[in-house]
N, C-alpha and C positions, 0 to 999 in steps of 0.2 A: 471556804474562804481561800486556802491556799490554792485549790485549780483557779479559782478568778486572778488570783495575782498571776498564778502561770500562766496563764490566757495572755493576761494583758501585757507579760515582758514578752511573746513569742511574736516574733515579725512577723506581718503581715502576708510576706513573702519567703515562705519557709518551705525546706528539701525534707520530707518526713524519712527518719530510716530504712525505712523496708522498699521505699522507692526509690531512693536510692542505689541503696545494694542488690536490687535488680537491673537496675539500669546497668548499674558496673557489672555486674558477670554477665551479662547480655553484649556488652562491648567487648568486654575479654574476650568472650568467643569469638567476635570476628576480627581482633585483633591476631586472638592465635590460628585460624584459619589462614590469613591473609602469611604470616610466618610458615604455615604450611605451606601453601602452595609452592612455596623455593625450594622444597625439596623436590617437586616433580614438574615443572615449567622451566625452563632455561631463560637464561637470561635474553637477551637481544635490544637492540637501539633501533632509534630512528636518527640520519641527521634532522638539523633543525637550520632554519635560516636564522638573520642575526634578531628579528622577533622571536623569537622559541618556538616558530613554526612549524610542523614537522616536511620533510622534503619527502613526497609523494615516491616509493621505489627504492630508499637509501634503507629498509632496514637491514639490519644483520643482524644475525643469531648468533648464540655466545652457548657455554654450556651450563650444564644444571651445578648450581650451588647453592645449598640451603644456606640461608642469612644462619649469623650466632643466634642461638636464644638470648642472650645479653642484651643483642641488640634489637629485640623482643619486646623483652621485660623492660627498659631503660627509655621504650619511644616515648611516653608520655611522658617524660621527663626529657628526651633529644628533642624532642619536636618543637620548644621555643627556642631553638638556635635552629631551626629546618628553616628554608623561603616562606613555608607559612606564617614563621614565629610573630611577626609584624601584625598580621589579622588576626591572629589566635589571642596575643594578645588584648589587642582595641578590644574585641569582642569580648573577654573576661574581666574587664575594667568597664566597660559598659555594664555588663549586666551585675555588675558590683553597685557601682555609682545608682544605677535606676533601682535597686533591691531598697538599698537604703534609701533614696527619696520617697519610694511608695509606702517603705515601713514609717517615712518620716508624715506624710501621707493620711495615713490611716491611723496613727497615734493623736497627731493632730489636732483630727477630725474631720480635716478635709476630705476623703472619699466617700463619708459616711455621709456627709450632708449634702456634698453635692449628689449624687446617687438618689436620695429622697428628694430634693425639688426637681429632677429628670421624671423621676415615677410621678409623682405629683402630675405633672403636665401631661407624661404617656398616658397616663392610664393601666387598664388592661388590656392595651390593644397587643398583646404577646405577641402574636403572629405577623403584625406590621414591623414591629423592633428586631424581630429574628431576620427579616427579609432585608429592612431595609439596613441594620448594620453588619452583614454578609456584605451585600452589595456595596456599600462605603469601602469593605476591605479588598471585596474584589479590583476593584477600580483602583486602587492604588497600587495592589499586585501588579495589574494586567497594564496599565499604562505607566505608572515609574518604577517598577522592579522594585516595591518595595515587600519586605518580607521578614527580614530580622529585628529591623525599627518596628514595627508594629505591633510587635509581641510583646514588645515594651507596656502596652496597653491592654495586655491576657486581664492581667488583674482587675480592673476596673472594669470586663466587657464581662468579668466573670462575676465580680458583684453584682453589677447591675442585672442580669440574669435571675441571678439567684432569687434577689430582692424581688423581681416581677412575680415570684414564684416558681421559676424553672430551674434548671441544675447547674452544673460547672459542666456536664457533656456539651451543655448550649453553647454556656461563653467559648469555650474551646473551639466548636465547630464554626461559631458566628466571628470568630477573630482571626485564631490559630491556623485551621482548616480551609477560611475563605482567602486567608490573604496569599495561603501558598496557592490554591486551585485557581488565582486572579493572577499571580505570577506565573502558572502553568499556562495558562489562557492569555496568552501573552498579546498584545495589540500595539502597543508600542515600547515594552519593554527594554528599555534600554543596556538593563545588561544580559538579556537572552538576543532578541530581534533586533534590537541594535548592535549591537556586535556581530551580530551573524551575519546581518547586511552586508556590515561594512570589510568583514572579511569576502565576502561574497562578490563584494563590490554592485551591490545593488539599493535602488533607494529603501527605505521603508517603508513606502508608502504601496508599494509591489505587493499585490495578494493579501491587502490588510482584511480585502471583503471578506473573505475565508475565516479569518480570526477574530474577524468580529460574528462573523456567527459562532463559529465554537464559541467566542466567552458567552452566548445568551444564552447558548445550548448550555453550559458549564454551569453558569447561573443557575438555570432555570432545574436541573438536576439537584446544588447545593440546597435552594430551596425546599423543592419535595422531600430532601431527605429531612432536615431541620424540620418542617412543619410536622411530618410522620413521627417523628422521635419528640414532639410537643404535643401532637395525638395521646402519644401514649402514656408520657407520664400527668397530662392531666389527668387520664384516666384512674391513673395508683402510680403515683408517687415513688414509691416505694420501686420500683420498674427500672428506676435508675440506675447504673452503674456507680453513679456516684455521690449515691443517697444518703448513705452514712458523713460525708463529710460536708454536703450540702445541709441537713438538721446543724451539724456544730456551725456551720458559718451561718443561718439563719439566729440561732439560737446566740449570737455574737451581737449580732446586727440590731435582733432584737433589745437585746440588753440595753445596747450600748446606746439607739433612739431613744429608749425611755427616760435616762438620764437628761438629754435636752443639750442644751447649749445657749448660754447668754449672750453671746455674739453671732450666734449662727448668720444670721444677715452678713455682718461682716466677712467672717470666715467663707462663705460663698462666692461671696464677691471677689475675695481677693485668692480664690482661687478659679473661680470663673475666668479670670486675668492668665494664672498661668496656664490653664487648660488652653487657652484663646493662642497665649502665645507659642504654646507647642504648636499646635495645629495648624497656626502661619508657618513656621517655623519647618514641618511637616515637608508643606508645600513648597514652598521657596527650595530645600533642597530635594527636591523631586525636576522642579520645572530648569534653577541652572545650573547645567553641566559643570560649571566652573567648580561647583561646592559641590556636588553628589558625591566625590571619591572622598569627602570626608565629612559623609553622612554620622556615622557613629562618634567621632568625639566630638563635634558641633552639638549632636543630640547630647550626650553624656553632660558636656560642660552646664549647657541650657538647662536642663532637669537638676540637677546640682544646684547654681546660680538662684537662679527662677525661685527652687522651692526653699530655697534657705530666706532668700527676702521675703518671699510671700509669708512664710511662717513665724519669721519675727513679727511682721508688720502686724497680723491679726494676733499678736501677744503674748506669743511662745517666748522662754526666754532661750536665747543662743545656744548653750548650756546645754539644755535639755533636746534643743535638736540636733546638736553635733551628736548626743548619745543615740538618739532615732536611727540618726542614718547608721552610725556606727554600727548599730544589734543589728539591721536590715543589710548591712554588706556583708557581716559575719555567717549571714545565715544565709545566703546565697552563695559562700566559698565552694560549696561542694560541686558546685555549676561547674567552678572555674577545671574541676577534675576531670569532668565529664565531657567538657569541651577540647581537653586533652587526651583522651584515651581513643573517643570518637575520629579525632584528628587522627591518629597513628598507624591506621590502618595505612592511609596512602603514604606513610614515610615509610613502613616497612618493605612494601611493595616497590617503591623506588629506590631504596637503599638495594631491593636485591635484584632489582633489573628486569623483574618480571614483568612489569607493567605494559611498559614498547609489547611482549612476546603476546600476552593477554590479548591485547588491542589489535595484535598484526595477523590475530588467528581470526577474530571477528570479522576482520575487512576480508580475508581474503575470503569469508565463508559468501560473501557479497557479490562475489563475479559468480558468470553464468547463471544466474536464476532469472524468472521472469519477473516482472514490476513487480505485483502486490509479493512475491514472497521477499523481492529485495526489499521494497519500503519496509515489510514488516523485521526482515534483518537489520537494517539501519536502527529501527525503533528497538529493538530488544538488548544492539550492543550499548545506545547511550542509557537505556534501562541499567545494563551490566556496569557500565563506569558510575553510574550515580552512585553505586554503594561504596565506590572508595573515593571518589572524588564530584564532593559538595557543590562547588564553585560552580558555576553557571558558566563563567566565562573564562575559565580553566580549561573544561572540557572542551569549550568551544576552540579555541587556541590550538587543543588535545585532538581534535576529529576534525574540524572541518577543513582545514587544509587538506586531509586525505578522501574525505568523505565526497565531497565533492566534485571532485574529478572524476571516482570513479558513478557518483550520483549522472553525471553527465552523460559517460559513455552510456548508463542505463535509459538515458531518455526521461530523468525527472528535472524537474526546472529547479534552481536553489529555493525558491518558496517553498515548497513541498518538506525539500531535504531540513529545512528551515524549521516549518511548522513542525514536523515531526522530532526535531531536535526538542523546540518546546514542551509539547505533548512529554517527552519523556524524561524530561532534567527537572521539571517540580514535583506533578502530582505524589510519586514515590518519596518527596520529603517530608508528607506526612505518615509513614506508614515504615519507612527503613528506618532501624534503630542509628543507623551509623552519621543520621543528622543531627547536629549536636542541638541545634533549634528548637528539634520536635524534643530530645529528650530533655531540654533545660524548660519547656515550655509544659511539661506535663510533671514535671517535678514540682514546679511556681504552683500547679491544681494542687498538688496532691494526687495524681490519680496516676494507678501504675501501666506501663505499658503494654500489657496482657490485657487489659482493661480497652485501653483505647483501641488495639487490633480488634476487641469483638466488637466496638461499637460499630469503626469505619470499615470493618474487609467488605461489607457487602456490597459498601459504595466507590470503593477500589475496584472491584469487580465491575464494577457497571461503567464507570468513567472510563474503563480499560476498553470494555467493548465500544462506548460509543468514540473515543480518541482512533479504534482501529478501523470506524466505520468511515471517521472523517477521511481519515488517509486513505483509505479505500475508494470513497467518495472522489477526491482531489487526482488520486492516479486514473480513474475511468475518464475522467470531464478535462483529463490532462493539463491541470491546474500548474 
């Protein structure tokens, strides 16, 4: 009797300890790395035009000064008064606000029911749902840059999963996994390939052929592996990484449909309603540019808003939802740390000046080689900035003003230098710890991050060689 009560106060959306406190000394590490390297890299600048552009030739070198350890240990507490502090926030009040509406959610009984008349209708067609909700998420990656709103929806892609029979590796890979490699597979990405255009000063519409094959290519890879990983645990179950906490979440589910529901009709409907209207909701800010730079509190308010009326209306009283969402953003707090400590790395590194020196050693490794070893240098420095800086369109700001000129004297067209920016500023965010995304989104499973590198290295590996093939491809056919 007492685990059932503990079951039923425990958020739906809960940070378990041990995944936790791996995630945190996995960040430390490369927080105190990143504090290393100021004792043996010297400082140096770029200037910058009055965008924060950097001016091509202006760097200067400064000497070696190790940062304080103070200011160290203090980043993840400096870092909401850094230029970041504005997104680092939105983003930790986001995933507070959505913690609590899912816990409010699933207490409810809205995910539980809607989830069963979905399966009702699917079927067992496993293999169809694996493919076709990858593909939904690619397609919002790869044409409106969408990536951290969609993880919004882990929870739900992960029940539903489970419920068909399959595990939480599924929902992970068919949400988590496609909506970053849809982002990577960029097509009209707005804030990878559109920005890079438009720094480039070229249309978007230049060399889209190219990236729309990668994303089929992309696709058609994400699938094989999802179908192989549904081979096998039909086979035995047990095969799963994350089998043990798939039985508790079945063994949840189960319980909790036997019980029933006297309004369930209702309760569907009126959240068929707010599902309907997130997913308008979705789109409108994907399609105008007016409202995408305030994607995150638009979504935050809406989920909020939305599931407070929906949840009165089907007979909740106020009361007891205010307390839902309450336990459901408490238990998401530790996110808010993780997106902090993750963050720190790049303020370390800019606080001691290293960064410019970092960067100015990569470029210069760029002159005098032939094509495919430069494109493949190009490809391996925005590999190197991904682990200290997230942003998509940071980096871009951060490289392409330099990259490009010298792209030029080498004879690659900005599509190229473009695409291969792509190719290297997503796929790695699922798989570098220093993405706050991936570690707040594998925390929301349960499942630890030792866990997720065995699952994905293999197809890390293989995305890597065929991203190397493309660009290979595009420098011979002089794309």
């Amino acid at each position: 009797m007492k685990n059932k009560e503990k079951s039923k106060s425990k958020s739906f959306v809960n940070i378990e300890t041990g995944v936790f406190i791996t995630v945190m000394v996995i960040l430390a590490a490369v927080l105190a790395v990143s504090g290393t390297l100021s004792y043996f890299v010297p400082q140096g600048e770029f200037l910058r035009d009055e965008n924060g552009m950097i001016i091509a030739g202006t760097y200067v070198a400064g000497e070696i000064s190790g940062i304080a350890l103070w200011r160290v240990i203090t980043a993840p507490v400096r870092v909401f008064a850094s230029e970041d502090a504005v997104t680092i926030i939105m983003i930790s009040v986001f995933l507070l606000v959505m913690s609590g509406v899912f816990n409010l959610l699933e207490k409810t009984g809205g995910i539980r029911i809607f989830i069963r008349r979905m399966m009702t209708k699917l079927g067992g067609r496993q293999g169809r749902v694996v493919c076709l909700t990858a593909l939904i998420f690619m397609l919002f990656g790869s044409f409106f840059g969408m990536f951290e709103e969609l993880v919004t929806l882990l929870p739900i892609v992960i029940m539903m999963m489970v419920s068909m029979g399959m595990d939480t590796m599924m929902g992970l890979g068919a949400c988590l996994m496609s909506a970053c490699f849809g982002f990577s597979a960029a097509i009209t990405n707005p804030f990878s390939v559109g920005l890079a255009c438009q720094v480039a000063g070229q249309p978007i519409s230049d060399g889209m052929w190219l990236r729309v094959v990668f994303f089929i290519l992309t696709y058609g890879t994400v699938c094989a592996f999802l179908l192989m990983h549904l081979r096998k645990i039909k086979k035995d179950a047990r095969a799963s990484l994350s089998y043990d906490i798939d039985v508790q979440r079945q063994q949840v589910m189960t319980t909790e449909d036997s019980q029933g529901s006297e309004n369930e009709d209702k309760v569907f409907k009126g959240y068929l309603v707010f599902f309907g209207i997130q997913g308008v909701l979705l789109v409108l800010l994907a399609t105008i540019r007016a409202i995408s730079g305030l994607a995150i509190p638009i979504l935050a308010l809406s989920f909020l808003v939305c599931g407070i009326i929906c949840s009165v209306s089907v007979g909740n009283k106020i009361g007891a939802v205010l307390k839902y969402i309450l336990n459901g953003a408490v238990a998401m707090l530790p996110a808010v740390v993780i997106i902090a400590v993750a963050s720190s790395a790049k303020l370390v590194m800019t606080e001691s000046g290293i960064l410019d020196t970092v960067m100015n050693y990569a470029i210069n490794a760029l002159q005098g080689q032939n094509k495919f070893v430069a494109i493949l240098l190009i490809y391996a420095l925005i590999l190197f900035l991904q682990m200290f800086i997230g942003s998509a369109s940071a980096k871009i700001i951060l490289v392409m003003p330099v990259v490009l000129p010298i792209a030029s004297v080498l004879g690659f067209s900005p599509q190229l230098v473009i695409l291969a920016y792509c190719m290297a500023d997503g796929f790695t965010d699922v798989i570098l710890p220093t993405n706050p995304v991936l570690m707040v989104g594998l925390s929301m499973a349960n499942v630890s991050y030792a866990k997720w590198v065995r699952w994905t290295w293999k197809l890390q590996v293989v995305v890597l060689i065929l991203t190397v093939a493309v660009l290979f491809f595009g420098v011979a056919i002089g794309y």
